[in-house]
C-alpha positions in Angstrom: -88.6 58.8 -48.4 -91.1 60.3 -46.6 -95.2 59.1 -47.4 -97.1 61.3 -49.4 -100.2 63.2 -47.5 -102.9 62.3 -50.1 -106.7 63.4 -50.5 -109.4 61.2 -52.2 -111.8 63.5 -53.5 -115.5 62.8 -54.7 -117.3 65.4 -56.8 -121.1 64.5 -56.2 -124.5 66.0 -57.5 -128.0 64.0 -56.4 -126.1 60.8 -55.3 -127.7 59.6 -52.0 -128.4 56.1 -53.1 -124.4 55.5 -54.2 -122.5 57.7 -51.5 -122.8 55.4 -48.5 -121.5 52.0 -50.3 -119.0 54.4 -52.1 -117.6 55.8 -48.9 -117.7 52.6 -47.2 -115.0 51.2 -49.4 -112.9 54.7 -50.1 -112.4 55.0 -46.2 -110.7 51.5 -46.7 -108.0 53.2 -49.1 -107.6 57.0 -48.0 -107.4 58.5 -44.1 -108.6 61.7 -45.8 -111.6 62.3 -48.1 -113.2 65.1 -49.5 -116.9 65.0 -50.5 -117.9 68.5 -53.0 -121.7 68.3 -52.5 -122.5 70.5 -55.9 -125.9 71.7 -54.5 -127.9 68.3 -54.2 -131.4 68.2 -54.0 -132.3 64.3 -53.5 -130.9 63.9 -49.7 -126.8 63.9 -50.3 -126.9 67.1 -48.3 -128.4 66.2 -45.3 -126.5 62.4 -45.3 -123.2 64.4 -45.6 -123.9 66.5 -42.8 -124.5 63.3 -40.8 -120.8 61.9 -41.4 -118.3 63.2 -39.1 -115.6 61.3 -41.0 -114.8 63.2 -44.2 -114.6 67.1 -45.1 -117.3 68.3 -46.6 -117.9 71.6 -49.2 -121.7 72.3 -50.0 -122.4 74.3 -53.1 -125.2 76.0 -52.4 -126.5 75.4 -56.2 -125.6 73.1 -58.4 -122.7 74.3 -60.6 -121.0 71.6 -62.4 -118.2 68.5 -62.8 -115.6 71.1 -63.3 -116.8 73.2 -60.8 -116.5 70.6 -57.9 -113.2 69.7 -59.4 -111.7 73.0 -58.8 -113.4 73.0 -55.4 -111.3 69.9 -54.6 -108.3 71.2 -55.9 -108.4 74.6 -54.2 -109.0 72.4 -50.7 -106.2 70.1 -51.6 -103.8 73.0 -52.1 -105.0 75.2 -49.6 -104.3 71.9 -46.8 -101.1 70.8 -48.2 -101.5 67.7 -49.5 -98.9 66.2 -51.5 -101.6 64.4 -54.3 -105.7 63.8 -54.8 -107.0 61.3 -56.3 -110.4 62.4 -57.6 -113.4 59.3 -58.0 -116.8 59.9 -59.0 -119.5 58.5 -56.6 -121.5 56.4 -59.0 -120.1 53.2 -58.4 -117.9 52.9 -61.8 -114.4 53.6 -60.1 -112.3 50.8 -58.1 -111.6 52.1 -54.5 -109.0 50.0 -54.1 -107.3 51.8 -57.0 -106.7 54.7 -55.3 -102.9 54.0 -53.5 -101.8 52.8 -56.6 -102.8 55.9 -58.7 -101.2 58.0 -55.9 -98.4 55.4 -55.9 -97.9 56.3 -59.8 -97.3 59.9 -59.7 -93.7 59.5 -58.3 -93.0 55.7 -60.0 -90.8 55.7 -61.9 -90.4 59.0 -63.3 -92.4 62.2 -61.0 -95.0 63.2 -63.0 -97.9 65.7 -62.4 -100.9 63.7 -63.2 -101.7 59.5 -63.4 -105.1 59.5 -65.5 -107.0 56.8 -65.7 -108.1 54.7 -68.7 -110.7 52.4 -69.5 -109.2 51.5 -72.9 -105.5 50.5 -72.5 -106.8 47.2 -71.6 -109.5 44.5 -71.0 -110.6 43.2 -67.6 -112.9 41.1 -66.8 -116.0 42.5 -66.1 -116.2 45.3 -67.9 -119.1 46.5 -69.6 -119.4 48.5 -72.4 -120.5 51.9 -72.5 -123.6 53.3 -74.7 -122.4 54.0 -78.2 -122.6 57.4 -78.4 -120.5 58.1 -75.6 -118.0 56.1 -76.6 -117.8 57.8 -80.1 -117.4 60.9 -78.4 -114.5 59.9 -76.2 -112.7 58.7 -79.8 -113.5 61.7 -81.4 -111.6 63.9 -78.6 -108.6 61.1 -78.6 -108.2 61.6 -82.0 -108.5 65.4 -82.1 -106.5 65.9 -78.9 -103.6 63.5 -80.7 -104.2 65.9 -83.9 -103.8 69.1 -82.2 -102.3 68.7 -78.9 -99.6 65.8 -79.7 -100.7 63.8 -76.8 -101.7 59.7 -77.5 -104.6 59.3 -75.6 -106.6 56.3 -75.3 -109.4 58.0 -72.6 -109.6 61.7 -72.0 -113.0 61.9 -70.3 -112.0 59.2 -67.4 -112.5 61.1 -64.1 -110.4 59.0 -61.7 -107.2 60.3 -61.7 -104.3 61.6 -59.5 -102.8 65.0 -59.4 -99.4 66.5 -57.8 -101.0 69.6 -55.8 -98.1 71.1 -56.3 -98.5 71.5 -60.1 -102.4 72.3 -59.4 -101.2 75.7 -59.6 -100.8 75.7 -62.9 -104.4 75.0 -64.0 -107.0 77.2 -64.4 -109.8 75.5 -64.5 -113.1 78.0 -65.5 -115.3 75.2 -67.5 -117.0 74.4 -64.9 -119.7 71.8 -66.8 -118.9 68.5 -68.3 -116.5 69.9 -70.9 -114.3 70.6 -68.2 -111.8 67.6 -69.5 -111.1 69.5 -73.1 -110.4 72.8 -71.4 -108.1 70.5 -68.6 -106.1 68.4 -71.9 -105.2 72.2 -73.6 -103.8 73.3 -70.5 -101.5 69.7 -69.9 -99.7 71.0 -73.3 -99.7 74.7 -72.6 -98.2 74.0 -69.3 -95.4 71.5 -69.9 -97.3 69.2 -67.2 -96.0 66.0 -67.4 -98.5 62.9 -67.5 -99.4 59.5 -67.7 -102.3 57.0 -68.5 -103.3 54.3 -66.1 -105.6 51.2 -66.8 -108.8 50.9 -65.2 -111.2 48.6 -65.7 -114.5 49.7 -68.2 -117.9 49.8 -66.3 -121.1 51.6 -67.1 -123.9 50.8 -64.3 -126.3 53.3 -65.8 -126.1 53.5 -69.0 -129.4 56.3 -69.3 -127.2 58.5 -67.0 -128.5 62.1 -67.3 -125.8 65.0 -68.6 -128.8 67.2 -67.9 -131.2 69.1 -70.3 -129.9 69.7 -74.3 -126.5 67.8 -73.0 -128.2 64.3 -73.0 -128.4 64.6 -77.2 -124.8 63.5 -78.2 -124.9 65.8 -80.8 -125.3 69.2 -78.7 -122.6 67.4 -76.4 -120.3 67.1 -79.0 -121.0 70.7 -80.2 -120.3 72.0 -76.6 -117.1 70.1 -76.0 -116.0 71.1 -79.3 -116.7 75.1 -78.5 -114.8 74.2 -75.1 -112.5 72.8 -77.0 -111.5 75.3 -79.7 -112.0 78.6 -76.9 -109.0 77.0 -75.0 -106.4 76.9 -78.1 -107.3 80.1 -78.7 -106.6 81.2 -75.1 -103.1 79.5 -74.9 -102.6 79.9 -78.3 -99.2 81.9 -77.4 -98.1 78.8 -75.0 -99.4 75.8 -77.3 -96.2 77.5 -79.9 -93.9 76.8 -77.6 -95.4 73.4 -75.3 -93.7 69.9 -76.1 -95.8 67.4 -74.7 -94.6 65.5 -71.7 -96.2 62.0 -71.8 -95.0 59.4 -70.0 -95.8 55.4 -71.1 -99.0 53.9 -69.6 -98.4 52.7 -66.1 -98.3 48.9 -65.3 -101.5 46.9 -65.4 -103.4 47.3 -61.4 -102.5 44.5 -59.0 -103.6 43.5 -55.7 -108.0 44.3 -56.8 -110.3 42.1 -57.5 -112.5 43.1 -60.7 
């Protein structure tokens, strides 16, 4: 069987004091790595422009999570890669993760996409996140189990692995922070097939900004919930039809040290 050709990509927005201890341990795990600079203003620009390592897309304004997401997938489809991993840049995902989520997508059963979890189990180390946050991420469990049919235990967790070749089938036009509710609607309306994967739980900054109104939980939970409820309605003709395809949680991680 031949290897798979696979990207590690890192959405990014104002992070010059986490990219270089970040990248130092990605390049340890992926030959190829994609940094979306979504129109930084504190000095990730110019850093990025320094490394001769890693492909590079500069927004020139800041646009969004969802936005450098489909930024990252365009690239990976666009270069032929096989999978991406996708890892946020703040420190709170496990490099060494990376060829194991890859690993996932075609063990045992091919799937589409390996999503990470914080919740399927405990490691040591892990921190709690802030409340509110976490109440959110419940809520959406809950309502994507009510009206999607999927048993989520995480569907915000950013590190995960994606076939390119089913990439195609996602439209992704959220481009802020709800982008996740828009990306669970389309899973079910496309018949993509998934799994969860455990990762280990850690918040290193727990007053992390979402940016203007967004940082009240409340007007969070209203936007997701708009997201939410705008993207049933838009597949409303394939959700009739879809039969989840969820696949049980992959094995526990082996071979980091948390």
């Amino acid at each position: 069987m031949s290897r798979q050709k696979v990207l590690t990509a890192l959405p990014v927005y104002n992070e010059v004091n986490h990219l270089e201890p970040v990248l130092s341990e990605v390049r340890k795990y992926s030959q190829a790595i994609l940094v979306v600079d979504d129109g930084s203003t504190d000095g990730t620009s110019k850093l990025l422009d320094e490394l001769s390592d890693l492909f590079v897309i500069h927004h020139p304004t800041n646009r969004g999570y969802g936005a450098g997401l489909r930024s990252a997938f365009e690239f990976a489809q666009e270069h032929e890669y096989d999978a991406i991993v996708t890892i946020d840049c703040d420190g709170q995902h496990q490099p060494c993760l990376i060829p194991s989520l890859a690993e996932s997508l075609k063990s045992p059963e091919d799937v589409d996409i390996v999503s990470g979890s914080r919740y399927l189990q405990s490691f040591a180390g892990d921190t709690p996140p802030p409340e509110a946050r976490r109440a959110i991420n419940m809520r959406f469990n809950q309502l994507i189990q009510d009206e999607l049919g999927l048993n989520l235990t995480d569907s915000f967790c950013g590190f995960k692995a994606y076939r390119v070749s089913a990439l195609s089938r996602l439209d992704v036009t959220e481009f802020g922070y709800a982008m996740p509710m828009q990306f669970w609607v389309q899973v079910v309306a496309q018949n993509l097939k998934f799994r969860e994967y455990p990762v280990p739980l850690i918040y290193l900054e727990e007053e992390r900004s979402f940016g203007g109104s967004l940082d009240d939980s409340e007007q969070r939970l209203k936007y997701y919930l708009e997201v939410f409820e705008a993207e049933k309605h838009r597949w409303k003709d394939e959700l009739v039809q879809a039969k989840p395809k969820q696949f049980p949680a992959a094995e526990a991680p082996t071979g980091c040290s948390f």
